[in-house]
C-alpha positions, 0 to 999 in steps of 0.5 A: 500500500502507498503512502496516503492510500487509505482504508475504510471499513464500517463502523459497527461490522457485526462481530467486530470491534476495533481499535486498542481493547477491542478484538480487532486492531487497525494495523490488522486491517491494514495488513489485510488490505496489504494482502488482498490488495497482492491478491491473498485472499479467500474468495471473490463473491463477485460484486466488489465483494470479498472474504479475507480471514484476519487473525486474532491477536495472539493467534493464527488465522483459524482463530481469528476472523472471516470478513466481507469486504466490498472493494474497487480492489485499488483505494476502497476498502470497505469492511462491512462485516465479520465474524469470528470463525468459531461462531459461524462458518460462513454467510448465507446466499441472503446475506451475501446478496444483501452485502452486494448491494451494499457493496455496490452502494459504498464504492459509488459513494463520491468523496462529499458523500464518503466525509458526510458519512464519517460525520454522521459515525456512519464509516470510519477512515483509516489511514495506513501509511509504509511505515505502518503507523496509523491513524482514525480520523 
């Protein structure tokens, strides 16, 4: 990822928390972008959508995460939900509908309606810079 490329996710995907005590760090969404932005990833659902598994602290992958996320696959990244791993295997063909449409809602946002969204506490930006220090804003 390049210096000032961004990262956005939702902030209240289900299952996930973020930020320092909670179960999800930025740094870890950060590096998770970084891979599926190198093409690491568990599949592509297809309509901007895909699953990435992200670890948990502490623990590997198979004790972490499964998430959704919607991208253009370049500058927007949009987590719009999770879950951990041992709580369910995997989305159901309703939801996964559902997280399309929203995908394709979120990567049509214009950057006026993207800042409007943050105002309202709808999406949550996060920067990650080369030298991975980061930032909410």
């Amino acid at each position: 990822m390049s210096r000032g490329e961004q990262v956005w996710q939702s902030t209240k995907p289900d299952g996930l928390t973020v930020g320092p005590e909670k179960n999800l760090s930025t740094r870890a969404l950060c590096e998770a972008v970084r891979e599926m932005a190198a093409g690491l990833y568990e599949a592509d659902l297809g309509g901007g959508l895909l699953k990435k598994r992200i670890a948990r602290s502490g623990q590997g992958k198979s004790g972490g995460f499964s998430t959704l996320v919607a991208t253009n696959k370049g500058n927007r990244w949009f987590f719009v939900f999770g879950f951990p791993k041992n709580e369910r295997s995997n989305i159901d063909k309703d939801e996964a509908d559902a997280l399309k449409k929203l995908a394709a809602h979120l990567l049509s946002l214009t950057p006026p309606a993207s800042a409007k969204a943050q105002g309202a506490g709808e999406l949550m930006e996060v920067h990650c810079d080369a030298e991975d220090k980061i930032t909410n804003s």
